[in-house]
Backbone bond lengths (Angstrom), bond angles and torsions (degrees), N, CA, C in turn:
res aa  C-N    CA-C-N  psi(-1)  N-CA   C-N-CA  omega(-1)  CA-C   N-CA-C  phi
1 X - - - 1.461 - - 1.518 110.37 -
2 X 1.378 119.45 151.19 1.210 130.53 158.93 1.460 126.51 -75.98
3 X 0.853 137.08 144.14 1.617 121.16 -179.63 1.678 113.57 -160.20
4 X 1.480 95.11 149.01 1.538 81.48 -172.19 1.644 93.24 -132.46
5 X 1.338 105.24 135.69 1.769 121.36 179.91 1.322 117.07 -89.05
6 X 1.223 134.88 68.32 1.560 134.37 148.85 1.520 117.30 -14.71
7 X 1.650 123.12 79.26 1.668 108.15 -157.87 0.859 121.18 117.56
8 X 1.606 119.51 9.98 1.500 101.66 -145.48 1.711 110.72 -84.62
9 X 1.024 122.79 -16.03 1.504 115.08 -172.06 1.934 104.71 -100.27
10 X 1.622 117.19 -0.22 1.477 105.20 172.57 1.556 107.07 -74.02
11 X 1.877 109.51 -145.33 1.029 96.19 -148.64 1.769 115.14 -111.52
12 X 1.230 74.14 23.34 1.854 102.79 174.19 1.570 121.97 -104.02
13 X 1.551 109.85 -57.16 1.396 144.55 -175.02 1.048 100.43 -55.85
14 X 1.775 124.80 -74.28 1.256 121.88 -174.40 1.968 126.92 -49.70
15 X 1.614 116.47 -36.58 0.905 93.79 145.09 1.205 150.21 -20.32
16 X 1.515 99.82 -79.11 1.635 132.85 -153.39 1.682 98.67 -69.61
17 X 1.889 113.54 -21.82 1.132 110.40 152.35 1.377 133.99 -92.81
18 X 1.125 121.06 -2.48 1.691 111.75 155.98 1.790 119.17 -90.20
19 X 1.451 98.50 -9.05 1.423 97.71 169.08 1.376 115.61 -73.42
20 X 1.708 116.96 -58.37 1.502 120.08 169.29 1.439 118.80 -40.84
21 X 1.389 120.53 -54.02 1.404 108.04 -167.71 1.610 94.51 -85.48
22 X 1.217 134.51 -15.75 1.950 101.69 168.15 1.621 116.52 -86.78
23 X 1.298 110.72 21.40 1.220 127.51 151.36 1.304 125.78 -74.32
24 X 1.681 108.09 -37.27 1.646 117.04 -174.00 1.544 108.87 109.87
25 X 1.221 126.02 12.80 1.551 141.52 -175.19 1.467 95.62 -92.17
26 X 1.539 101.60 150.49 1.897 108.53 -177.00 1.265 85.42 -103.48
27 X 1.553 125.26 128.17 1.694 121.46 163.34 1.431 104.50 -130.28
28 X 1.301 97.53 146.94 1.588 148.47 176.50 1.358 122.25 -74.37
29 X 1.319 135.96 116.86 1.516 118.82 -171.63 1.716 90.37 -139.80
30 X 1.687 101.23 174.77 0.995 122.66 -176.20 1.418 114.11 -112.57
31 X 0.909 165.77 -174.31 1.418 154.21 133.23 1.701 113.41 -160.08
32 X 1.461 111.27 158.87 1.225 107.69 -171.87 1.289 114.66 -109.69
33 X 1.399 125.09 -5.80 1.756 127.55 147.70 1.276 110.84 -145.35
34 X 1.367 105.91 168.41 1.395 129.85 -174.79 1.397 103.75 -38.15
35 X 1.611 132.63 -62.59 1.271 132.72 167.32 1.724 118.51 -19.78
36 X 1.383 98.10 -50.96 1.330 102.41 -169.48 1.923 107.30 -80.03
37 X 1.201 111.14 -44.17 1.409 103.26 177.86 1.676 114.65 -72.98
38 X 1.281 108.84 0.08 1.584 100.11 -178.55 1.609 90.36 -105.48
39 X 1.850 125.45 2.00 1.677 91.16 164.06 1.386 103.17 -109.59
40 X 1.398 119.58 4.38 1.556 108.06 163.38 1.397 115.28 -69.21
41 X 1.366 126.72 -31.66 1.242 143.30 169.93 1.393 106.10 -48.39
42 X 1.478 135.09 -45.96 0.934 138.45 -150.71 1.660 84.94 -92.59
43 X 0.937 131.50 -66.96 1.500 125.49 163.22 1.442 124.56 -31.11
44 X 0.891 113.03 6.33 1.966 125.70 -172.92 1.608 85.53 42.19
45 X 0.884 117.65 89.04 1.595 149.03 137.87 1.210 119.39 -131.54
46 X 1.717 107.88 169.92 1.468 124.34 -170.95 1.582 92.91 -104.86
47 X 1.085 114.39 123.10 1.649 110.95 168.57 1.760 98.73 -131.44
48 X 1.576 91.04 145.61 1.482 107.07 -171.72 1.633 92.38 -138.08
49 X 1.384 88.30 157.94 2.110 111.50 176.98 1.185 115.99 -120.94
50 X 1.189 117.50 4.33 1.885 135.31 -174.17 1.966 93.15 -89.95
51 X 1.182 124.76 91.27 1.581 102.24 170.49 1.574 111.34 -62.41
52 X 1.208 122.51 40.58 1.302 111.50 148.49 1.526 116.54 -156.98
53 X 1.179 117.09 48.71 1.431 134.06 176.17 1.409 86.39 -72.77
54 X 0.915 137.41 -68.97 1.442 156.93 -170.75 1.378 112.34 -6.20
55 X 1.489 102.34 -73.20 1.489 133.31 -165.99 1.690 88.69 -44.53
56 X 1.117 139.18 -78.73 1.766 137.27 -164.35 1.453 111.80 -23.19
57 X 1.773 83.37 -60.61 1.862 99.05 176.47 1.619 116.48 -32.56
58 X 0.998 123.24 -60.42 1.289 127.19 -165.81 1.505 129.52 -41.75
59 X 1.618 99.20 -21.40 1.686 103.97 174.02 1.390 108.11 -89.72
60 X 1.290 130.19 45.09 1.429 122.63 -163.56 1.805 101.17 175.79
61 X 1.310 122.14 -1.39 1.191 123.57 161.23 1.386 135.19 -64.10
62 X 1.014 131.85 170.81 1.306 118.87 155.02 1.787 106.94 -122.38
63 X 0.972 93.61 -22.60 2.097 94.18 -170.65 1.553 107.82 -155.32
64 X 1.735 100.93 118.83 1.370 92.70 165.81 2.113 108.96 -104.61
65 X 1.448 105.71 142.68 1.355 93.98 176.42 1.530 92.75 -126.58
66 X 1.471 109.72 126.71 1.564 138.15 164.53 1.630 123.65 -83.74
67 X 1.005 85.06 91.14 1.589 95.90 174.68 2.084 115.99 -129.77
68 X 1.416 101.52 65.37 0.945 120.09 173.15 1.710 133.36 -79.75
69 X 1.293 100.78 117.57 1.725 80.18 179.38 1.377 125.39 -128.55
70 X 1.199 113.86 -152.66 1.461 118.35 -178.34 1.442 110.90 56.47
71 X 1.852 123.05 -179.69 0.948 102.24 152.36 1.970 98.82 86.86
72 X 1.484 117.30 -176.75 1.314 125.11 -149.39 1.641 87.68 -124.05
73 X 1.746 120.23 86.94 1.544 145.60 -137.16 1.208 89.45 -80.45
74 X 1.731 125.42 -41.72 1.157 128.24 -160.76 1.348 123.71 -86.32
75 X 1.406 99.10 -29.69 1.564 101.46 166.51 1.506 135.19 -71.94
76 X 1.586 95.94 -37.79 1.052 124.01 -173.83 1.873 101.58 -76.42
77 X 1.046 129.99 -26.66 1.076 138.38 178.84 1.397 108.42 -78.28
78 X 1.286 125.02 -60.30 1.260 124.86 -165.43 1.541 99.01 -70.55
79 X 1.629 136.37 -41.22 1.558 144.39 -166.45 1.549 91.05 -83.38
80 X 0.921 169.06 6.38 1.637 170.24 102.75 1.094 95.41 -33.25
81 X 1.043 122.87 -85.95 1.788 117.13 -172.47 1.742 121.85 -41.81
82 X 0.920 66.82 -41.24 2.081 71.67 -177.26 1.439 94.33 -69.18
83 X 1.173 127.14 -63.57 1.479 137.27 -150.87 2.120 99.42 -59.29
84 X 1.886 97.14 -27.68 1.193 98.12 176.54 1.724 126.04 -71.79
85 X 1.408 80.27 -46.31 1.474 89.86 -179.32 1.758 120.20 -68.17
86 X 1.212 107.99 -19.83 1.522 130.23 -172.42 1.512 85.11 -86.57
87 X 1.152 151.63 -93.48 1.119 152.04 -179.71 1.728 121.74 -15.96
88 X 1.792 100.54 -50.12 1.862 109.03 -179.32 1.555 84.86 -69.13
89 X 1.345 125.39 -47.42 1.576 103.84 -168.32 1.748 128.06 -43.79
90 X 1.370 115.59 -41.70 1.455 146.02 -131.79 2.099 92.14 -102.36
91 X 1.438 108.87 -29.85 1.546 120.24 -115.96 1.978 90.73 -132.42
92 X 1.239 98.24 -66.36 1.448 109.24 -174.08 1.832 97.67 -63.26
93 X 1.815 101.47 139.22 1.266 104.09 164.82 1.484 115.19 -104.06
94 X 1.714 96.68 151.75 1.666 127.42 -141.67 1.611 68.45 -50.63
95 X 1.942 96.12 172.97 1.610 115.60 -178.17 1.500 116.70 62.16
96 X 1.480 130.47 -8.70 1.575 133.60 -152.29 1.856 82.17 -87.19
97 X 1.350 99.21 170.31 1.395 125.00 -164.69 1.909 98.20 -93.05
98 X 1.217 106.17 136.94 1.708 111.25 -179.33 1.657 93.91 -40.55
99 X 1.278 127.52 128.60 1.451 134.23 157.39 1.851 102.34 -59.40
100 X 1.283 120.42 96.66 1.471 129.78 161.51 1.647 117.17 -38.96
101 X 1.233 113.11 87.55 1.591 108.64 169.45 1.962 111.58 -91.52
102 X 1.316 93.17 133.67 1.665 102.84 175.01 1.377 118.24 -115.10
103 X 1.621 128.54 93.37 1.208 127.53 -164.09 1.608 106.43 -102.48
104 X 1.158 89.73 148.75 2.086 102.41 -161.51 1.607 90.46 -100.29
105 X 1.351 100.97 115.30 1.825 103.66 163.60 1.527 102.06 -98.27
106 X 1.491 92.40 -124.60 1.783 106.88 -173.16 1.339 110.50 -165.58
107 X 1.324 125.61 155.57 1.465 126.30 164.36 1.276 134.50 -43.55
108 X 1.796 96.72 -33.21 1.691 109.30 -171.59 1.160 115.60 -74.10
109 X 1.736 129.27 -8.07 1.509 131.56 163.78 1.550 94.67 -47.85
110 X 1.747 152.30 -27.97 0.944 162.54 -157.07 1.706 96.34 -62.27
111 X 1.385 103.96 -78.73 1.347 115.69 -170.92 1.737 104.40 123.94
112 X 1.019 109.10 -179.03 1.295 98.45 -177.01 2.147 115.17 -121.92
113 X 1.366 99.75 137.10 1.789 91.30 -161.64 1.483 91.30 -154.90
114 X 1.426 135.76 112.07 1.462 129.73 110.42 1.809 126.27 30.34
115 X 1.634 82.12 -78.49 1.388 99.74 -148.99 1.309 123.26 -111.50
116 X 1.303 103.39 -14.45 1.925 115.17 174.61 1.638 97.53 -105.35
117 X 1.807 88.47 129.59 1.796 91.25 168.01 1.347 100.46 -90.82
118 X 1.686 115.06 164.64 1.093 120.57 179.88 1.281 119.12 -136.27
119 X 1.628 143.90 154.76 1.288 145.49 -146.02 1.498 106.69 -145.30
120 X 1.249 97.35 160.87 1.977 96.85 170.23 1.318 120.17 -44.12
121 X 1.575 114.75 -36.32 1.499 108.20 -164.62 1.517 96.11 -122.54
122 X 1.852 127.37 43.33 1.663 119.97 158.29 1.458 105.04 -77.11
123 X 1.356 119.90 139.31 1.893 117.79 -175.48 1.616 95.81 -74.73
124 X 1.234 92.34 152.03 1.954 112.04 -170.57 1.234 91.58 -82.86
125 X 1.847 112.88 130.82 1.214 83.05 173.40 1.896 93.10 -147.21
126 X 0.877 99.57 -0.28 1.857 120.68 -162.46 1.563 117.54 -138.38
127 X 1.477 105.59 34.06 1.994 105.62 179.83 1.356 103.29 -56.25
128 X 1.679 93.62 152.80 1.436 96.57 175.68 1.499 114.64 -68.39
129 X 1.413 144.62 152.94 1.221 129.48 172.85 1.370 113.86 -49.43
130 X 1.439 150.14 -33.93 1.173 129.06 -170.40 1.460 114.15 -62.19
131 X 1.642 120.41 -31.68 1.341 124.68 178.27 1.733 117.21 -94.02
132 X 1.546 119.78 4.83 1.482 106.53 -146.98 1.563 95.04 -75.37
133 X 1.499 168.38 41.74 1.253 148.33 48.05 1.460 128.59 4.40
134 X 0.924 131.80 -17.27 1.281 141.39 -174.64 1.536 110.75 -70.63
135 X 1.081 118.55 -62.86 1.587 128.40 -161.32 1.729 85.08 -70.92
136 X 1.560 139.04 -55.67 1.258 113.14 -156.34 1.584 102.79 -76.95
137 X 1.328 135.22 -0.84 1.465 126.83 156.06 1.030 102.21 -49.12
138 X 1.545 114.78 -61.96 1.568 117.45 -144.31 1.604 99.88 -57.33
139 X 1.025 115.19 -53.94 1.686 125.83 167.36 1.455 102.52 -18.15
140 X 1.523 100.38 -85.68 1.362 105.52 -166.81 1.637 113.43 -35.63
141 X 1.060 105.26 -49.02 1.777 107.91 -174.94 1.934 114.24 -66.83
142 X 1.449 93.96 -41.41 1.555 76.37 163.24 1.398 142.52 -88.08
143 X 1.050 111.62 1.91 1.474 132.88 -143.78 2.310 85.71 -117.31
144 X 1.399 106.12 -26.82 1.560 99.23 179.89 1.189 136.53 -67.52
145 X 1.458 126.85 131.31 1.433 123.01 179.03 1.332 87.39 -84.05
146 X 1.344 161.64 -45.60 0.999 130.89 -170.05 1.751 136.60 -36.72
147 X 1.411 84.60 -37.15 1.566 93.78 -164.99 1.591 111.43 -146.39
148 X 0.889 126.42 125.82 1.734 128.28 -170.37 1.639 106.67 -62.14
149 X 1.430 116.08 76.71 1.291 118.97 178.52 1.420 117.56 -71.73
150 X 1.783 114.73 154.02 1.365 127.25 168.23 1.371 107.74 -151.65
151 X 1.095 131.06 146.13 1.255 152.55 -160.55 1.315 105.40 -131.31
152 X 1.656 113.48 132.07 1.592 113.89 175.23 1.872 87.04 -145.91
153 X 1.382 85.02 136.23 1.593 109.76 170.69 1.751 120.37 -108.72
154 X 1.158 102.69 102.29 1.488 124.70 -179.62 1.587 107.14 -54.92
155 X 1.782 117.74 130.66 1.749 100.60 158.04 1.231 94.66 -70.11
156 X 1.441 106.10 -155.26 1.629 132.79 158.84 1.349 93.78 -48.59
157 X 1.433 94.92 143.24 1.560 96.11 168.58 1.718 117.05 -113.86
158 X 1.345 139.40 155.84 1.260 138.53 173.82 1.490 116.76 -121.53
159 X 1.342 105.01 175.37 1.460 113.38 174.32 1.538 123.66 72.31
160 X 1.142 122.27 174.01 1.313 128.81 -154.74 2.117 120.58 50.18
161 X 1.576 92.06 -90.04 1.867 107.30 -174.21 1.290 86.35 -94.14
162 X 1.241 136.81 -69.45 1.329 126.45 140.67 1.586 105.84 146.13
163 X 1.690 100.66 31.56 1.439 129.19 -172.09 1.683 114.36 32.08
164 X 1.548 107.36 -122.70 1.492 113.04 171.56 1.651 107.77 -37.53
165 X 1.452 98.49 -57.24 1.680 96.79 -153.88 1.603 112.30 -36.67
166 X 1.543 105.35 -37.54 1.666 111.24 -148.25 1.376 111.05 -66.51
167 X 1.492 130.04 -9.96 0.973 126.43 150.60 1.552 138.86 -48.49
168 X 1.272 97.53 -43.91 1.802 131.55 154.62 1.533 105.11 -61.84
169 X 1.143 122.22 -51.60 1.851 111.25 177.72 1.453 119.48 -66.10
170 X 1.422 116.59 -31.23 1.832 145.26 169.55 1.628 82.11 -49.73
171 X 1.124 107.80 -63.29 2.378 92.58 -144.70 1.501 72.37 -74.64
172 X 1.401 156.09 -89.35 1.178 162.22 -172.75 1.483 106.48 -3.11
173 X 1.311 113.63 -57.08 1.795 112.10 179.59 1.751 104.10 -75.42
174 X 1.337 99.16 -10.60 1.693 98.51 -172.49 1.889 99.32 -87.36
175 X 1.135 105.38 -20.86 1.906 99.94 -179.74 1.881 103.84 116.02
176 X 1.252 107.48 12.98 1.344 97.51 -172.47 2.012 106.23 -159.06
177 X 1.597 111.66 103.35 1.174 114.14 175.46 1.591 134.17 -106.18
178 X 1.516 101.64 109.21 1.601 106.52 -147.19 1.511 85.01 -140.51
179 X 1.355 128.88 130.42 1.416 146.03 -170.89 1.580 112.47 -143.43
180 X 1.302 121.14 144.95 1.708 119.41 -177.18 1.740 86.98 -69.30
181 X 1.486 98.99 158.45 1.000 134.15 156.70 2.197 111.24 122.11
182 X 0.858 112.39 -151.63 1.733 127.74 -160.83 1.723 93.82 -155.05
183 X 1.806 97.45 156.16 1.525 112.83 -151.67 2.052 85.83 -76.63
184 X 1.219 95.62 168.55 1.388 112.62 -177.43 1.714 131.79 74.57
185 X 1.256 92.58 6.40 1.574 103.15 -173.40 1.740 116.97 -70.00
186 X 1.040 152.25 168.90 1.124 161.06 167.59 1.308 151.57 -109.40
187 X 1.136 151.39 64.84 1.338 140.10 -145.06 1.858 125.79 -77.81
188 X 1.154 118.18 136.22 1.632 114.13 157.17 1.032 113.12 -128.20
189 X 1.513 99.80 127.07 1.652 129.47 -154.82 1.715 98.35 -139.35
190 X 1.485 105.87 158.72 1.533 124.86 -157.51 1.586 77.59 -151.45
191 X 1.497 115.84 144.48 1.351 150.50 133.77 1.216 133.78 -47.82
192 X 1.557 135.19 102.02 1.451 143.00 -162.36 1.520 91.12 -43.91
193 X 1.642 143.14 -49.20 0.996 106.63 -144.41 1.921 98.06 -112.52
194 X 1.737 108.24 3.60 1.651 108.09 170.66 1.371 102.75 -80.42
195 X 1.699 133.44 -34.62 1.562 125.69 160.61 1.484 102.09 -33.55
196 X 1.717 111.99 -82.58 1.109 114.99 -141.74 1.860 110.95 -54.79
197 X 1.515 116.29 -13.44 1.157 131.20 -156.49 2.023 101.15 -90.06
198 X 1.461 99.80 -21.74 1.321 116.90 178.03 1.481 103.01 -82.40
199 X 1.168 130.77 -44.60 1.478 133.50 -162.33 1.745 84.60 -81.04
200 X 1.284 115.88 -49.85 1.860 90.04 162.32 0.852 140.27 -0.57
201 X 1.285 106.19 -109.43 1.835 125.71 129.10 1.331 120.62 7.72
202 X 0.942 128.95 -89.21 0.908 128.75 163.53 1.838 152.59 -2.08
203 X 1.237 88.86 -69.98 1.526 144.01 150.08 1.591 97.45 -45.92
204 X 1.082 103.04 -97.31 1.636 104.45 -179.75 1.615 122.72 -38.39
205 X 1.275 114.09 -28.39 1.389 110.65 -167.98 1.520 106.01 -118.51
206 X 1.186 108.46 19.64 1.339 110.07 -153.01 1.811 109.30 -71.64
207 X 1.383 124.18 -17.24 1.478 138.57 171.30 1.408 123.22 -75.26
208 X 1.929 101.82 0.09 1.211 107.80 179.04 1.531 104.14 -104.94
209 X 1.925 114.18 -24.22 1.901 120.20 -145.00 1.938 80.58 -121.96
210 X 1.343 136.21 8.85 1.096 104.31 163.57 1.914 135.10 -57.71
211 X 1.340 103.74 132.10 1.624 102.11 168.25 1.555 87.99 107.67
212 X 1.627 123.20 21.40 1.425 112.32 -177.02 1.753 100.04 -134.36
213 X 1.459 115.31 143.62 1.072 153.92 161.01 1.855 125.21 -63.41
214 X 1.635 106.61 71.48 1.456 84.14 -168.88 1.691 109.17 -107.31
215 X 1.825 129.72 134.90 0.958 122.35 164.85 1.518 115.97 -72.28
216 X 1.090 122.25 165.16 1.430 135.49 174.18 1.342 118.59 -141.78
217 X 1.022 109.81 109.42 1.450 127.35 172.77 1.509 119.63 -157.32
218 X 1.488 102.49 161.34 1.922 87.81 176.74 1.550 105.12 -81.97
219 X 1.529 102.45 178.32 1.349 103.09 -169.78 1.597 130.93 -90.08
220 X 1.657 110.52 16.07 1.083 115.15 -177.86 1.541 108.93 -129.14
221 X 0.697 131.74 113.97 1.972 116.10 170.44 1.571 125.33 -81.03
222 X 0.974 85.82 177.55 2.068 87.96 -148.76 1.615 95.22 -115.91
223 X 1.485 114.65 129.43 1.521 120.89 147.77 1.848 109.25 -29.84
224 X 1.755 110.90 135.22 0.898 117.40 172.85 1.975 106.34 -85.04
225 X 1.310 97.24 -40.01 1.721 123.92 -176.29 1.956 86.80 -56.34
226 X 1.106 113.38 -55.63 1.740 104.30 -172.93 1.190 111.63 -41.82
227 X 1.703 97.82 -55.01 1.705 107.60 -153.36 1.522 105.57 -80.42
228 X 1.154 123.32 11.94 1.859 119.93 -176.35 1.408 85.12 -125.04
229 X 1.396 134.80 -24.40 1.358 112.17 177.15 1.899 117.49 -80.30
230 X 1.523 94.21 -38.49 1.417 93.90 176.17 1.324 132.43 -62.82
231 X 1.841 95.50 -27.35 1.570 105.98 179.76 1.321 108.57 -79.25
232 X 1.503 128.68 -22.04 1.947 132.42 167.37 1.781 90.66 -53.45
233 X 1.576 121.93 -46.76 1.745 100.85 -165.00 1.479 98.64 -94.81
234 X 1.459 144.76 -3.91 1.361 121.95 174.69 1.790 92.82 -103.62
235 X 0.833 156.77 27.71 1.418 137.30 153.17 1.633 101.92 -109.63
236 X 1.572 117.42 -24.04 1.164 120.24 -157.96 0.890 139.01 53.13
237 X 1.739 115.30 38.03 1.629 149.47 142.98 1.542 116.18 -27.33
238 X 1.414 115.41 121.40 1.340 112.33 173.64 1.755 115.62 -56.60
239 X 1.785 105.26 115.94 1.600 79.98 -167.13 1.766 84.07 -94.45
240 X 1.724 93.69 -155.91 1.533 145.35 12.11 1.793 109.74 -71.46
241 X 1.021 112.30 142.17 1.653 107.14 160.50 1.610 129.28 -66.18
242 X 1.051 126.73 120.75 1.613 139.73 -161.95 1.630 109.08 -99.59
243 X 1.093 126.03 135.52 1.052 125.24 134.47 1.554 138.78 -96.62
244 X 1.554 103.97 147.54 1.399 103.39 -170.84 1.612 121.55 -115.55
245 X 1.391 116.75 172.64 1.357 104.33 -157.64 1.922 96.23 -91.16
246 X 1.365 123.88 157.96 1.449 110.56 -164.49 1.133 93.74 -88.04
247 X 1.853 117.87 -176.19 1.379 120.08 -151.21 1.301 105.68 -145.49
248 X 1.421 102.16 -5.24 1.594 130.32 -168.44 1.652 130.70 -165.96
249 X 0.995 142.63 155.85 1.340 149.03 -161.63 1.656 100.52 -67.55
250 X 1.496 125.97 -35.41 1.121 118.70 -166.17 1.801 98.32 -88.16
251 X 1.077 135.37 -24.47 1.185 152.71 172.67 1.341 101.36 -76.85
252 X 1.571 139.52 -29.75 1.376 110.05 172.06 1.732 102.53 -100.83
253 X 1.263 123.93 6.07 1.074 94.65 144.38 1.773 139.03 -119.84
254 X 1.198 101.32 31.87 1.827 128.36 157.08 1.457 85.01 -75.32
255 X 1.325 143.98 -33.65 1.570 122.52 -153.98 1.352 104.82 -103.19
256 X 1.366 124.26 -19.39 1.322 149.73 177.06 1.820 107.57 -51.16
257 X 1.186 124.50 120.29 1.914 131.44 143.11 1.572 130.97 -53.61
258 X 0.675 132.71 126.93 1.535 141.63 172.02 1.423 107.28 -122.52
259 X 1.401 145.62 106.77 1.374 134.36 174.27 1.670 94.45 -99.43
260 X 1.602 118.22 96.97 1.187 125.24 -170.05 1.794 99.58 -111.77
261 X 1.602 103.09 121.76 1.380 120.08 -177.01 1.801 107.83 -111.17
262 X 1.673 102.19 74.09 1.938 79.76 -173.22 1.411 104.92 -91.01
263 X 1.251 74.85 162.07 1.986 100.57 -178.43 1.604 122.55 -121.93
264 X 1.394 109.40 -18.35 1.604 102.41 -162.76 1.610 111.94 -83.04
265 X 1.268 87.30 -27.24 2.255 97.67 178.69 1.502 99.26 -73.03
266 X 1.080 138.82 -16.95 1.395 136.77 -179.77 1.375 103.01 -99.12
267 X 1.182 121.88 -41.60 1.684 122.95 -173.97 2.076 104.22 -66.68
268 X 1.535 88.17 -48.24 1.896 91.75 -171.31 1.081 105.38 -111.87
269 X 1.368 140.34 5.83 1.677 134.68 154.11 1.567 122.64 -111.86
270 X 1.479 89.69 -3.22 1.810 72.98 -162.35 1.535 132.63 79.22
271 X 1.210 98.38 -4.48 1.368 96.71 173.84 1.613 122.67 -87.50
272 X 1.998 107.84 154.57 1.447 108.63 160.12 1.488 115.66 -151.33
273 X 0.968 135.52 -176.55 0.888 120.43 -170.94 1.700 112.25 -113.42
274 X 1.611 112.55 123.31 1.517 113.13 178.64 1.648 131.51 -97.97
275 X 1.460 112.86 -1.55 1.287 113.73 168.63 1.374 125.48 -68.32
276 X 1.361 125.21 141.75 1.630 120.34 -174.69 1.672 104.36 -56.07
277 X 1.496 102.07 158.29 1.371 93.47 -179.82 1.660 119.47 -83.00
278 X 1.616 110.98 -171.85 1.332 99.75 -160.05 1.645 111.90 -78.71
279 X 1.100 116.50 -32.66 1.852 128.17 161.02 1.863 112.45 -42.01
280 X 1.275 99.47 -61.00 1.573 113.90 -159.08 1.877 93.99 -79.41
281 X 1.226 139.34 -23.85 1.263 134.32 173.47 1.860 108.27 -112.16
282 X 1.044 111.00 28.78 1.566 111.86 179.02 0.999 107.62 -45.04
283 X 1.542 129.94 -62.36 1.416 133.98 -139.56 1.464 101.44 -77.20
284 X 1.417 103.63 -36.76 1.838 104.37 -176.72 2.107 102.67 -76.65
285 X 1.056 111.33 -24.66 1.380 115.38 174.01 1.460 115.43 -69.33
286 X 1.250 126.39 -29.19 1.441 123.56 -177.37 1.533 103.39 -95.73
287 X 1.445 103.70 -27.49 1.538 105.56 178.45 1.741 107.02 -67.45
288 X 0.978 118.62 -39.26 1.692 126.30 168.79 1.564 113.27 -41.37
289 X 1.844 99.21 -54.02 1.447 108.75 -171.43 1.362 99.99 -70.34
290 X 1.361 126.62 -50.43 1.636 115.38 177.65 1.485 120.28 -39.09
291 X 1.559 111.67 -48.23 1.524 111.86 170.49 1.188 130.23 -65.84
292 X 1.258 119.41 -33.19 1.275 122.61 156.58 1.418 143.60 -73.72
293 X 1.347 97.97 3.75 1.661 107.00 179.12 1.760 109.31 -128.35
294 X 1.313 101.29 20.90 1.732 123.66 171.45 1.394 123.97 -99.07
């Protein structure tokens, strides 16, 4: 397959591109300087600095997966899509196969709850405000004849740089571990490289799972109270660990629960997830973030 990575060298993308190509897949990246396209290169990827190298590709693809971040999510999300679908129209020759788009949401289309678990197919009905745009993307992408859409919603993610968390590992290496939220909260979290191992999947089968909605997460969620206490004794942070009240939309939903139970990547891919979880492998997880932020 051909494939092109929307993202490809952050902290999603780059995975999902060393997973594809040690599969035997040709992938496509984007990057925003030379630095960055000479380590997709190093990954036997194509990395480009032109934001519109892209557009050619498309009559000759088989799958684009968007996993873009930072930056103004909503715009940039919704003007990608169009620009995609406007492009397969213009671009693809007549008879060609739906161009497979895979757009990366998030858990927090969920909303935030205690007490209700939730699955690939619970109806959206309560996003947190930072995402409530979110769910009518997701629509748009599955719902398109243009383009054989799929949607996958990431938990928190861990490991490696160590995304969100490393902000949380920063005050932690600084002597002091204090995170938004109140005692009893919960997390569902996925592994940089069991995501990227799903967008695999994905990818590959993707002419079979168009018009589907998949969450990703592992199958258990983790004490928030564990993981700030354990991380006060493996950094050796002056405790007790505190929580604080948030200050902003993206901070109330770091403070936010999701009890997310998916099923459909296991039911129609086969997939699960095998990395230790983020509690039970802490010490090697912060030890990652130390190396990576040196």
């Amino acid at each position: 397959m051909k494939v092109l990575i929307l993202g490809a060298t952050g902290f999603i993308g780059l995975p999902a591109a060393q997973a594809l190509v040690r599969a035997g897949h040709i992938v496509y990246g984007l990057a925003r300087t030379q630095a960055k396209a000479k380590l997709l290169a190093a990954e036997e990827s194509t990395g480009d600095i032109d934001s519109n190298a892209w557009i050619p590709l498309i009559s000759t693809l088989d799958v684009i997966i968007e996993v873009i971040g930072g930056g103004d999510l909503k715009t940039v999300g919704n003007t990608t899509f169009e620009r995609v679908t406007k492009a397969a129209a213009e671009l693809r020759p007549p008879g060609a196969p739906l161009l497979s788009y895979i757009y990366s949401s998030g858990m927090w289309v969920h909303g935030d709850s205690r007490t209700e678990t939730v699955t690939d197919t619970t109806p959206i009905s309560r996003s947190l405000e930072l995402v409530t745009w979110r769910p009518a993307l997701e629509q748009l992408v599955v719902r398109s004849t243009a383009v054989n859409g799929i949607v996958v919603r990431p938990a928190l993610l861990y490991g490696r740089s160590a995304s969100i968390f490393a902000a949380l590992f920063k005050g932690a290496s600084e002597g002091h571990v204090a995170w938004p939220g109140t005692p009893g909260g919960r997390y569902s979290v996925i592994h940089a490289d069991d995501l990227a191992d799903l967008y695999l999947r994905l990818a590959e089968k993707a002419h079979m799972i168009g018009g589907k909605i998949f969450d990703a997460a592992n199958p258990n969620t983790e004490s928030v109270d564990e993981l700030l206490q354990k991380l006060v004794v493996i950094s050796n942070a002056k405790g007790p660990y505190e929580y604080k009240k948030p200050e902003n939309l993206f901070e109330e939903a770091i403070a936010s629960t999701q009890l997310m139970r998916p099923y459909l990547a296991n039911a129609l891919l086969g997939w699960s997830t095998k990395k230790p979880g983020f509690v039970e492998g802490l010490e090697n997880y912060y030890a990652a973030w130390l190396a990576s932020s040196t």
